[in-house]
VMD Tcl script that builds the backbone (N, CA, C; Angstrom):
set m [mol new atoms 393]
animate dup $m
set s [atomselect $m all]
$s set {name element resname resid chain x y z} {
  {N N UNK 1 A -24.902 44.563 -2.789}
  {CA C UNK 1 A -25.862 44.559 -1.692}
  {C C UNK 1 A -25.296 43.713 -0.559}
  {N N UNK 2 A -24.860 44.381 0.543}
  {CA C UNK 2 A -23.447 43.249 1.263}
  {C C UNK 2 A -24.954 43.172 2.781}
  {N N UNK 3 A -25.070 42.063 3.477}
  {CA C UNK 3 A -25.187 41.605 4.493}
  {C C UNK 3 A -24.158 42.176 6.036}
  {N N UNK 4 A -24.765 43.434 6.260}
  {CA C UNK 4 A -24.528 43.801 7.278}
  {C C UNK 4 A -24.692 43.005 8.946}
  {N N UNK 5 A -23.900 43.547 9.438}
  {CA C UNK 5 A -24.891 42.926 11.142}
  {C C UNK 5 A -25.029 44.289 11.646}
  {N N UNK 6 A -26.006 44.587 12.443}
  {CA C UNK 6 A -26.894 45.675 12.910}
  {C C UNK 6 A -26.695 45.048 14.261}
  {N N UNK 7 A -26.767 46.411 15.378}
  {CA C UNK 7 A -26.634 46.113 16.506}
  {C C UNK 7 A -27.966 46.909 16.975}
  {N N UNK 8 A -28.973 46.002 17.692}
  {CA C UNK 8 A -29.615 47.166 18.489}
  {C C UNK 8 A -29.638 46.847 20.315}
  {N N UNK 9 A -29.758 47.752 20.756}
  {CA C UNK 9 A -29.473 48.326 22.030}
  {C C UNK 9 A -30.268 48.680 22.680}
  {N N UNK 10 A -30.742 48.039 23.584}
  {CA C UNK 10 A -31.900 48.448 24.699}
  {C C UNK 10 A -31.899 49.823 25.826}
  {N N UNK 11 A -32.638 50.699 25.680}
  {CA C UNK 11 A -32.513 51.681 26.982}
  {C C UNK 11 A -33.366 52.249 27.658}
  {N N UNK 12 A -33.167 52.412 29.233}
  {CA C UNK 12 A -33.860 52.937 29.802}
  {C C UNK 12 A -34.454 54.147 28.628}
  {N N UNK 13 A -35.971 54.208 28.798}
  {CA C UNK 13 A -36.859 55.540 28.558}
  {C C UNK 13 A -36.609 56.982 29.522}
  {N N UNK 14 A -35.503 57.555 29.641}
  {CA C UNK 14 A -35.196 57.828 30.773}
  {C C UNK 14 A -33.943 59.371 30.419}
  {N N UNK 15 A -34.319 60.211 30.525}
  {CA C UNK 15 A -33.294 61.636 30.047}
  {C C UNK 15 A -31.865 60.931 29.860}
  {N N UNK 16 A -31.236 61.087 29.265}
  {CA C UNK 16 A -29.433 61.056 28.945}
  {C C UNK 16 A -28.975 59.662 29.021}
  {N N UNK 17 A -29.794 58.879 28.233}
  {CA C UNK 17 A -29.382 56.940 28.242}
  {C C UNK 17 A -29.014 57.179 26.637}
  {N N UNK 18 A -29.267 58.229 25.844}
  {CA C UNK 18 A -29.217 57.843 24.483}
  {C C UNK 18 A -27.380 58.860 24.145}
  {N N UNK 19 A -27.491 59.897 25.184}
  {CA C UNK 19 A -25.955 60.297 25.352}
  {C C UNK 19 A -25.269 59.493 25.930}
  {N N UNK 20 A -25.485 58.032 26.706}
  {CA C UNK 20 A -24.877 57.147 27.315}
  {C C UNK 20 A -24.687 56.384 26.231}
  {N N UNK 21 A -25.194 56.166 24.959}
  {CA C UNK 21 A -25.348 55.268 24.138}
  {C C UNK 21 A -24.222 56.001 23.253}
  {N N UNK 22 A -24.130 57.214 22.983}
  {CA C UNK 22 A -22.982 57.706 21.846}
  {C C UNK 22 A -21.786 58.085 22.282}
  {N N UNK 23 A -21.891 58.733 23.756}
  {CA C UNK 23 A -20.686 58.758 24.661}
  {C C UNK 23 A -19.635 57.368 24.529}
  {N N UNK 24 A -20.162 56.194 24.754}
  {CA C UNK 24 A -19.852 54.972 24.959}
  {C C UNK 24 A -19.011 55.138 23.549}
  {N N UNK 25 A -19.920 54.890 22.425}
  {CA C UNK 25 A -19.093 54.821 21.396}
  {C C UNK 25 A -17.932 55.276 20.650}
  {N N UNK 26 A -18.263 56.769 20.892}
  {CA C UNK 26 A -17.259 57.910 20.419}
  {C C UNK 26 A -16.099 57.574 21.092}
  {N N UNK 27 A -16.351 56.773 22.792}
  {CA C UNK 27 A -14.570 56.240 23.196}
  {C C UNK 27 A -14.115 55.047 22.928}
  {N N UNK 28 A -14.599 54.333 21.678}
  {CA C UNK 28 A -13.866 53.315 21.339}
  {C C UNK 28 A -13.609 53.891 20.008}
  {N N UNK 29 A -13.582 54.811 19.715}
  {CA C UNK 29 A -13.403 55.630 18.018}
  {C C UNK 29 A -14.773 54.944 17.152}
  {N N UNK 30 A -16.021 54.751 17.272}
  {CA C UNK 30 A -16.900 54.012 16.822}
  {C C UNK 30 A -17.491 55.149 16.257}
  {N N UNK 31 A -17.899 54.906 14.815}
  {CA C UNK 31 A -18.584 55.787 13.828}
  {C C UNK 31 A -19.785 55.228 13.415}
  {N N UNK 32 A -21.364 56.074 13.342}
  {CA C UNK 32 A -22.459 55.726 13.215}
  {C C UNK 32 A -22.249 55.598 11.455}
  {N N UNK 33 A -23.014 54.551 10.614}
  {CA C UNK 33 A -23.401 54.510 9.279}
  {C C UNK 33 A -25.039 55.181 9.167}
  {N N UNK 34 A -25.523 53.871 9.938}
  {CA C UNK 34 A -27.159 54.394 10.027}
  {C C UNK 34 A -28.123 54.155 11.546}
  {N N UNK 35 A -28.621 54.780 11.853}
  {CA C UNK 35 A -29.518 54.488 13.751}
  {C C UNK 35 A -30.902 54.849 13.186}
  {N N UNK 36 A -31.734 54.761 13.579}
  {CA C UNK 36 A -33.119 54.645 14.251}
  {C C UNK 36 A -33.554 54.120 15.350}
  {N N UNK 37 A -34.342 55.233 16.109}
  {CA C UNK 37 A -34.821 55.393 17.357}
  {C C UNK 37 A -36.172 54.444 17.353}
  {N N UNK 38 A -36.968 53.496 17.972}
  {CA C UNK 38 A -38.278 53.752 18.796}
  {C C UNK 38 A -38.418 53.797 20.220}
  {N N UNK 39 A -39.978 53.895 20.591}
  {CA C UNK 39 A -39.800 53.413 21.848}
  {C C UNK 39 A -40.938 52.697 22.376}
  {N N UNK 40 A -41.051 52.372 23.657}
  {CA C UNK 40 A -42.158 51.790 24.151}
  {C C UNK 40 A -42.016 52.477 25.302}
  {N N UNK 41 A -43.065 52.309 26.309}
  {CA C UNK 41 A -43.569 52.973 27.514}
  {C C UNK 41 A -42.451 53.169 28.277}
  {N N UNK 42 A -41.449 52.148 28.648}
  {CA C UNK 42 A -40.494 51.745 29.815}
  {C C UNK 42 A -38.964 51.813 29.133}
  {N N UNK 43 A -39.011 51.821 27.673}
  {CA C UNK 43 A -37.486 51.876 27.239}
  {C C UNK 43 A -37.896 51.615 25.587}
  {N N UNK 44 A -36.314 52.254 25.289}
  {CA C UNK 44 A -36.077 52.918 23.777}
  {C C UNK 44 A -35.422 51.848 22.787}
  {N N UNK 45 A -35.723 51.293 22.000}
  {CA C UNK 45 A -34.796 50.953 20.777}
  {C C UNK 45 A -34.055 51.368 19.830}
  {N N UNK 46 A -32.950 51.232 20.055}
  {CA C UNK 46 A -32.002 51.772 18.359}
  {C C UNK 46 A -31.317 50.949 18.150}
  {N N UNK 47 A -31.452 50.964 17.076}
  {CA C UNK 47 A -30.688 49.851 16.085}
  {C C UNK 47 A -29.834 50.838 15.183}
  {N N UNK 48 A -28.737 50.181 14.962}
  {CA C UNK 48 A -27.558 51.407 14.637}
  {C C UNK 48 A -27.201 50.232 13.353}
  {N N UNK 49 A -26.133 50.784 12.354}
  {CA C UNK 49 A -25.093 50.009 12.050}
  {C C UNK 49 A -23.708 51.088 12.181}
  {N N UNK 50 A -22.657 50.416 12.566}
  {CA C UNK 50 A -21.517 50.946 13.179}
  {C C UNK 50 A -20.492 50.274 11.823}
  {N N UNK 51 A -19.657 51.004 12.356}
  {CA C UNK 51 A -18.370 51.221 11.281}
  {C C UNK 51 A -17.382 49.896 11.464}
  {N N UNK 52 A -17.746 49.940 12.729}
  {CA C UNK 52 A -16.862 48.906 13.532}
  {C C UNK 52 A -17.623 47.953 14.672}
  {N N UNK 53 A -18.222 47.220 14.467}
  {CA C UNK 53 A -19.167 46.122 14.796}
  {C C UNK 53 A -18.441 45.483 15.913}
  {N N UNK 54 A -17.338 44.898 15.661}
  {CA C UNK 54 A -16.608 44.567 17.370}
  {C C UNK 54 A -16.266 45.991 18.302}
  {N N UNK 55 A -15.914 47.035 18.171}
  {CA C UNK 55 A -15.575 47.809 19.051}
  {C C UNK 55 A -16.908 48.593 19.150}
  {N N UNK 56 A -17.806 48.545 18.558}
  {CA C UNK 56 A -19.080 48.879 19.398}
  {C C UNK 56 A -19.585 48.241 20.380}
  {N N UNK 57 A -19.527 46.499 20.064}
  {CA C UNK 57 A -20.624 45.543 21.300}
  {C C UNK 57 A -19.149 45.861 22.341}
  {N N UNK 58 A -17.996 46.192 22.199}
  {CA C UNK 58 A -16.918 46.402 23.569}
  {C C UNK 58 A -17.506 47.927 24.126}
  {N N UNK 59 A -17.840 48.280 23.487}
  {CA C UNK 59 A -18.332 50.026 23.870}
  {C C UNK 59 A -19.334 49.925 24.886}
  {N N UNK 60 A -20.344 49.069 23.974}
  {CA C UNK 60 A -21.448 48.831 24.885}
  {C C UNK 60 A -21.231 47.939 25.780}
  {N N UNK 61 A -20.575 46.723 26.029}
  {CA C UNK 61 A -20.354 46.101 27.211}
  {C C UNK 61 A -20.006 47.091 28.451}
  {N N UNK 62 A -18.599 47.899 27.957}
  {CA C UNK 62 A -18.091 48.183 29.043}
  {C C UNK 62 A -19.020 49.601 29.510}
  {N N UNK 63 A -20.082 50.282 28.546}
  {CA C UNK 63 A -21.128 50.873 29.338}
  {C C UNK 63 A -22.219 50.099 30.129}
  {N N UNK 64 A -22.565 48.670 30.256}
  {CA C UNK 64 A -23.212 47.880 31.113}
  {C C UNK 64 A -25.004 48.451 29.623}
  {N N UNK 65 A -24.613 48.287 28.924}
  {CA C UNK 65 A -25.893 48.734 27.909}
  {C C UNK 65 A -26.242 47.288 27.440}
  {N N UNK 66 A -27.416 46.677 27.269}
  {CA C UNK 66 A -28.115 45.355 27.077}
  {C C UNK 66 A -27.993 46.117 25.301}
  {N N UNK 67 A -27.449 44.949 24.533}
  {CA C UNK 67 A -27.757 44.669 23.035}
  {C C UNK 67 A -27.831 43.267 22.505}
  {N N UNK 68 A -28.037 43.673 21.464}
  {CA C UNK 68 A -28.011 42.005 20.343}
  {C C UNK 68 A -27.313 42.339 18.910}
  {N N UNK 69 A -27.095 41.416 18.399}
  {CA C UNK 69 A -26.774 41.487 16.684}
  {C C UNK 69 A -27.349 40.921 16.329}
  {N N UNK 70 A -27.732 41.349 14.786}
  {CA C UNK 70 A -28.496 40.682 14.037}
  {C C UNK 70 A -28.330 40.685 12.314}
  {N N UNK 71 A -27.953 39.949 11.899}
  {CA C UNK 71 A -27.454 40.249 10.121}
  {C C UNK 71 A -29.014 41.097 9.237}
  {N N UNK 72 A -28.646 42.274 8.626}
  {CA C UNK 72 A -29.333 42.716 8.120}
  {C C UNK 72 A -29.270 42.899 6.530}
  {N N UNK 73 A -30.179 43.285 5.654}
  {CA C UNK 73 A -29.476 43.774 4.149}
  {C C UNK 73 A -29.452 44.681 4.067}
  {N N UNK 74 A -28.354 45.578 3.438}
  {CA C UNK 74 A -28.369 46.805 2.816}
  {C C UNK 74 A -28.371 46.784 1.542}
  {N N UNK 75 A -28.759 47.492 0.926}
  {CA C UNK 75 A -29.295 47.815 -0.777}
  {C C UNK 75 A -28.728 49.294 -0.880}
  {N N UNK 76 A -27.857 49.769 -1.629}
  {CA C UNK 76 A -27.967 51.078 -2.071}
  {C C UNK 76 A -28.504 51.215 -3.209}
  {N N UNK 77 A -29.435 52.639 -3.200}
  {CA C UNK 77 A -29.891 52.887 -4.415}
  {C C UNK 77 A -30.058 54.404 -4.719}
  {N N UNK 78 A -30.432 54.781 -5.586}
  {CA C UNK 78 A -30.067 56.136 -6.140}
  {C C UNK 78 A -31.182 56.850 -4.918}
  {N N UNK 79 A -30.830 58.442 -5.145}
  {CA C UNK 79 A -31.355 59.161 -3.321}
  {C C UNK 79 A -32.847 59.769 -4.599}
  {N N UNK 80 A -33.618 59.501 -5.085}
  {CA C UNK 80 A -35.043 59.841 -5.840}
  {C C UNK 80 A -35.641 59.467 -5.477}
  {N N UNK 81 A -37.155 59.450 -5.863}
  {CA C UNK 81 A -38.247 59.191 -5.256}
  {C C UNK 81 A -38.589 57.738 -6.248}
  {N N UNK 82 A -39.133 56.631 -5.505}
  {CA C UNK 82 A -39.475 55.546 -6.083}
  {C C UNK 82 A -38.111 54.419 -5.767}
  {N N UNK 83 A -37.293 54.930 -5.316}
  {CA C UNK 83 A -35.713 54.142 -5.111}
  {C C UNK 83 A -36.245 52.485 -4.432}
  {N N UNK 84 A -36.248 53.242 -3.449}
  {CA C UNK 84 A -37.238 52.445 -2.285}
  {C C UNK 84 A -38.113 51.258 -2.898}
  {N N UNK 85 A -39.142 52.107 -2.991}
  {CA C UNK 85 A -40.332 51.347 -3.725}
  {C C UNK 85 A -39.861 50.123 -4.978}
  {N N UNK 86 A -39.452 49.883 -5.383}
  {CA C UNK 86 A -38.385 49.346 -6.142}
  {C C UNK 86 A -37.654 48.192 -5.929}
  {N N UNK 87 A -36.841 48.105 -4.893}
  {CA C UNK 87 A -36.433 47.038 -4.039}
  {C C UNK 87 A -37.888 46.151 -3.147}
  {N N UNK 88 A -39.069 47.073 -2.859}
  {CA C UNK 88 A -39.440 46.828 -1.879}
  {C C UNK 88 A -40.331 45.161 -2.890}
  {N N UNK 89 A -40.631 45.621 -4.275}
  {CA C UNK 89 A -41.540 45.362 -5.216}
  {C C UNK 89 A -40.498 44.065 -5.683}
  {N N UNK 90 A -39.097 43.883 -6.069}
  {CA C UNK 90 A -38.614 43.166 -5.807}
  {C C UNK 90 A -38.367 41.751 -4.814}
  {N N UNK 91 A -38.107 42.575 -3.743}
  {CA C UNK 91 A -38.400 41.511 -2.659}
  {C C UNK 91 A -39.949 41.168 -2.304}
  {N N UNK 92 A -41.009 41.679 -2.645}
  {CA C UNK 92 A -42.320 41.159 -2.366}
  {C C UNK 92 A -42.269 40.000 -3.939}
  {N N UNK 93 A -42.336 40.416 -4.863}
  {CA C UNK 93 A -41.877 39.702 -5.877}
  {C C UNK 93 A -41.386 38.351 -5.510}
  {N N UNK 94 A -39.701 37.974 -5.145}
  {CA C UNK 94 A -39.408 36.937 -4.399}
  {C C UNK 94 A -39.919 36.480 -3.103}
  {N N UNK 95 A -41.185 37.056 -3.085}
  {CA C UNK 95 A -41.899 36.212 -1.690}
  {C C UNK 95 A -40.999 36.901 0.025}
  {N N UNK 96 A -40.473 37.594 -0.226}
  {CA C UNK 96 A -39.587 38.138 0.759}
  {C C UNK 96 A -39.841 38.896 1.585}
  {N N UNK 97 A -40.017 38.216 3.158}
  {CA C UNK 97 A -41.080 39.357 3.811}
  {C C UNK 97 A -39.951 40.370 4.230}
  {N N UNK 98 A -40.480 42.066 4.407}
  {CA C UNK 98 A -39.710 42.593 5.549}
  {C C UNK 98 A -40.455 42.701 6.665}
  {N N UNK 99 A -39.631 42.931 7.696}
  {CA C UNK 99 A -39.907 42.866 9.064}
  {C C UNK 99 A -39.986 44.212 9.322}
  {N N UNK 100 A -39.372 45.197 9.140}
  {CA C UNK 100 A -38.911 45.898 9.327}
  {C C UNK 100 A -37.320 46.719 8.069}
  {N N UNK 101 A -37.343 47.990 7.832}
  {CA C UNK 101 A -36.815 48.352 6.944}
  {C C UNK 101 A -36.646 50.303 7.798}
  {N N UNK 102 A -35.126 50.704 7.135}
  {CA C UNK 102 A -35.001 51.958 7.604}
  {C C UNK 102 A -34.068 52.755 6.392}
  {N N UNK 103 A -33.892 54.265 6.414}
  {CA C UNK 103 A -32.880 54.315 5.394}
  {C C UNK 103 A -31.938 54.883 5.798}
  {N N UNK 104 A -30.918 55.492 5.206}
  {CA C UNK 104 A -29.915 56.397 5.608}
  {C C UNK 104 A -29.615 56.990 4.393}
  {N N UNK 105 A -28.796 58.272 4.228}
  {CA C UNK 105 A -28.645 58.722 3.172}
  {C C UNK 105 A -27.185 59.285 3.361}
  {N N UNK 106 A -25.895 58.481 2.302}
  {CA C UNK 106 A -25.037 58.457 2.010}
  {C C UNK 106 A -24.486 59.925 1.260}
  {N N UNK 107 A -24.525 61.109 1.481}
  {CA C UNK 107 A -24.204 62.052 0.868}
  {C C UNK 107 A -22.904 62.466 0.400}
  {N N UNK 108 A -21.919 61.524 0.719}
  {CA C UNK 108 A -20.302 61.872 -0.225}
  {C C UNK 108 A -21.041 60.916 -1.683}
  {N N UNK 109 A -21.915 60.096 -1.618}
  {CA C UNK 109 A -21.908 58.784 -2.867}
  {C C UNK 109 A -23.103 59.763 -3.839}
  {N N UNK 110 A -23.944 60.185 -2.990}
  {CA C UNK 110 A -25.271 60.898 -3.646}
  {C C UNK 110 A -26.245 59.957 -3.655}
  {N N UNK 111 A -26.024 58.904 -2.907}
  {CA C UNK 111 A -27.599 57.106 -2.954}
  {C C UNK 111 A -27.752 57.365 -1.591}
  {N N UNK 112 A -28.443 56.510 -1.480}
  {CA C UNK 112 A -29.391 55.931 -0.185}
  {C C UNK 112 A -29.199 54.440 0.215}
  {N N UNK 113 A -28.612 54.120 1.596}
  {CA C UNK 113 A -28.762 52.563 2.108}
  {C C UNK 113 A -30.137 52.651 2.665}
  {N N UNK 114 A -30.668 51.372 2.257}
  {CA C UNK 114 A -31.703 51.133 2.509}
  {C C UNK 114 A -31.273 49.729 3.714}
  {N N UNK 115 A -32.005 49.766 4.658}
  {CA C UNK 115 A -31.159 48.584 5.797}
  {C C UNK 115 A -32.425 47.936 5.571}
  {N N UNK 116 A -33.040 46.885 5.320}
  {CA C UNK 116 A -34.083 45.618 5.307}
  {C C UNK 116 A -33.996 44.542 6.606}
  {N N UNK 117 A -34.483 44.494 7.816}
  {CA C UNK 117 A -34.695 43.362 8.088}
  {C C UNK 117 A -35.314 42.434 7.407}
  {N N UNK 118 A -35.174 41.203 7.114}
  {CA C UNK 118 A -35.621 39.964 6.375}
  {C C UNK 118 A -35.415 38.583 6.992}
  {N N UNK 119 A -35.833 37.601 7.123}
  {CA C UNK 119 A -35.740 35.972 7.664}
  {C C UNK 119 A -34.312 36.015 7.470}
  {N N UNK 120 A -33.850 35.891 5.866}
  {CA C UNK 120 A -32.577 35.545 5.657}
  {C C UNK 120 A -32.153 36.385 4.821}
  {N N UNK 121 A -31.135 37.221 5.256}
  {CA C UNK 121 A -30.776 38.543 4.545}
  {C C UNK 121 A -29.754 37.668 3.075}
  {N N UNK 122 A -28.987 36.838 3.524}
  {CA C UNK 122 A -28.647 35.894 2.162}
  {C C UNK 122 A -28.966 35.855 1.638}
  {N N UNK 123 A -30.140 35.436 1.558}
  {CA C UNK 123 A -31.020 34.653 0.368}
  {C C UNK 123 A -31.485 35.715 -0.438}
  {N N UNK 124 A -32.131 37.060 0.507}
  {CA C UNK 124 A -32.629 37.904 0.062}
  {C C UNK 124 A -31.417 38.855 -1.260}
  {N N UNK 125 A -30.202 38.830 -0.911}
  {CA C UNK 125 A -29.047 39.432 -1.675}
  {C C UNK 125 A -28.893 38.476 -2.732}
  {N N UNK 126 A -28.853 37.584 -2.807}
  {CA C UNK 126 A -28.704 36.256 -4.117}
  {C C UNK 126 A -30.222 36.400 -5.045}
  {N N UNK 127 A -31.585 36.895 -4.256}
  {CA C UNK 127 A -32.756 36.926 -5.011}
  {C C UNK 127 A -32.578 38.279 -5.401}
  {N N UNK 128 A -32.128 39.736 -4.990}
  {CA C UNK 128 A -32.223 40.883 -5.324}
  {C C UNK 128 A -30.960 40.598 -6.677}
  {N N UNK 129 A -29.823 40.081 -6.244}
  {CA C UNK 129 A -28.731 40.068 -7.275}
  {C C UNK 129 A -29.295 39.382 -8.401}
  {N N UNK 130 A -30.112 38.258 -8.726}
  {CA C UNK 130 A -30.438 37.850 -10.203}
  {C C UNK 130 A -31.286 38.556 -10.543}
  {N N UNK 131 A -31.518 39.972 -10.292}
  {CA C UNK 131 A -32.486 40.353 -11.297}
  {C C UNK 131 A -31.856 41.809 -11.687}
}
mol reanalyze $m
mol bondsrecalc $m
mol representation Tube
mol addrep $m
């Protein structure tokens, strides 16, 4: 269960900012793992994890695109129903809030990353690992 950093990326709400967002990447050779979209009235959130974590925030600099990093957990677990639920019962178990949680689905492996925001994604991988 490795401690990712997740990048998310602020954008105009606005036609062709989210092709500004993959354009950017695809020219630093930057490969998506996992993204999710929201939005709010005035602009969009995605939070990605990238293949390559420094040549994305250069991607996005040199597109003038506002982001942040942030260490996240990933959990893989088998792609069935209840996978999820499972970890989630775990970390409520260790008192472990999420903030926020998304998945992706790994289809050369046949599992599912599960990405967890958490306080401290550490702690949370050392409490998921003893059990």
């Amino acid at each position: 269960m490795p401690v990712l950093r997740q990048i998310t990326v602020f954008l105009e709400n606005e036609p062709g900012r989210l092709a500004t967002l993959c354009n950017a990447l695809e020219t630093e050779g930057v490969n998506l793992r996992a993204m999710v979209t929201s939005e709010a009235s005035d602009y969009g959130i995605v939070r990605l994890i990238a293949d390559d974590v420094d040549n994305a925030s250069q991607a996005l600099r040199t597109a003038d695109l506002p982001f942040s990093t942030v260490d996240v957990l990933g959990v893989e677990v088998s792609d069935e129903p209840g996978a999820l639920g499972k970890v989630a019962v775990l970390l409520a178990e260790k008192s472990i809030n999420v903030d926020y949680a998304y998945v992706t689905v790994a289809s050369s492996s046949g599992n599912a990353m599960c990405i967890f925001k958490v306080s401290d994604p550490a702690e949370a991988d050392l409490a998921l690992s003893s059990d």
